[in-house]
C-alpha positions in Angstrom: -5.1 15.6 28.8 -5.3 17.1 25.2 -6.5 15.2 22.4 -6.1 15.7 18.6 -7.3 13.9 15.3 -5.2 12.4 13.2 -6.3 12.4 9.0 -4.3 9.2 7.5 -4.2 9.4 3.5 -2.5 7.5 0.8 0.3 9.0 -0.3 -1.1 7.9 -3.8 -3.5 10.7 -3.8 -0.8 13.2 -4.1 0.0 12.0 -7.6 -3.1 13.8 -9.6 -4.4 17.1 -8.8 -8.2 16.2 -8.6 -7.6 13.5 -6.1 -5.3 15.7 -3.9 -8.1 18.4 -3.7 -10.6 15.3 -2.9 -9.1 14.6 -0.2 -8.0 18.2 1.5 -11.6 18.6 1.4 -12.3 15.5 3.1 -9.7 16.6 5.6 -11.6 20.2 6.1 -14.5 18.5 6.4 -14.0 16.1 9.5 -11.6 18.9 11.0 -14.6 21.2 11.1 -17.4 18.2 12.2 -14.9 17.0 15.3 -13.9 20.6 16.1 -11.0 19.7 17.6 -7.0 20.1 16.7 -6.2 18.2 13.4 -2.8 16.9 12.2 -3.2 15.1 8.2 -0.9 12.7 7.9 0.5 10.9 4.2 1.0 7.2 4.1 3.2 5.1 2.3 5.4 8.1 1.2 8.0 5.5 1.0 6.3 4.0 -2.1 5.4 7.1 -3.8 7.8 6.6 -6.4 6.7 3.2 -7.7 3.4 5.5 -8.5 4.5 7.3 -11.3 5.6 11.2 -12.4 2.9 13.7 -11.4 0.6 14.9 -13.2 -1.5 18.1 -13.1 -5.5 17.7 -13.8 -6.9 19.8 -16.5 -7.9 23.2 -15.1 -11.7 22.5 -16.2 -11.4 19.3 -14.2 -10.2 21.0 -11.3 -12.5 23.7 -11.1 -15.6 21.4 -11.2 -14.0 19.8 -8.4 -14.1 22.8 -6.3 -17.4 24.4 -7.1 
């Protein structure tokens, strides 16, 4: 029998840059801790249009969020 983690997230994080890269990391981060295969899964992408347009982070923002 194989097993594999699944990463739930809100759909709503895909909505503003910084909180998308939040949680990829997140994602990285348990996929390398459990070692074992990974799937990342969005929630509620049903809903995703009663949160708003996109929008893209400033690039400042977004590169104090990576380093």
């Amino acid at each position: 029998m194989q097993l594999a983690a699944v990463h739930l997230s809100d759909a709503h994080y895909i909505t503003d840059a910084s909180k998308f890269i939040s949680v990829v990391l997140l994602a990285l981060r348990a996929m390398m801790q459990l070692e074992m295969p990974h799937v990342n899964v969005l929630s509620k992408v049903d809903l995703l249009s009663t949160y708003g347009e996109l929008r893209e982070s400033p690039p400042t923002l977004v590169l104090t969020v990576l380093t």
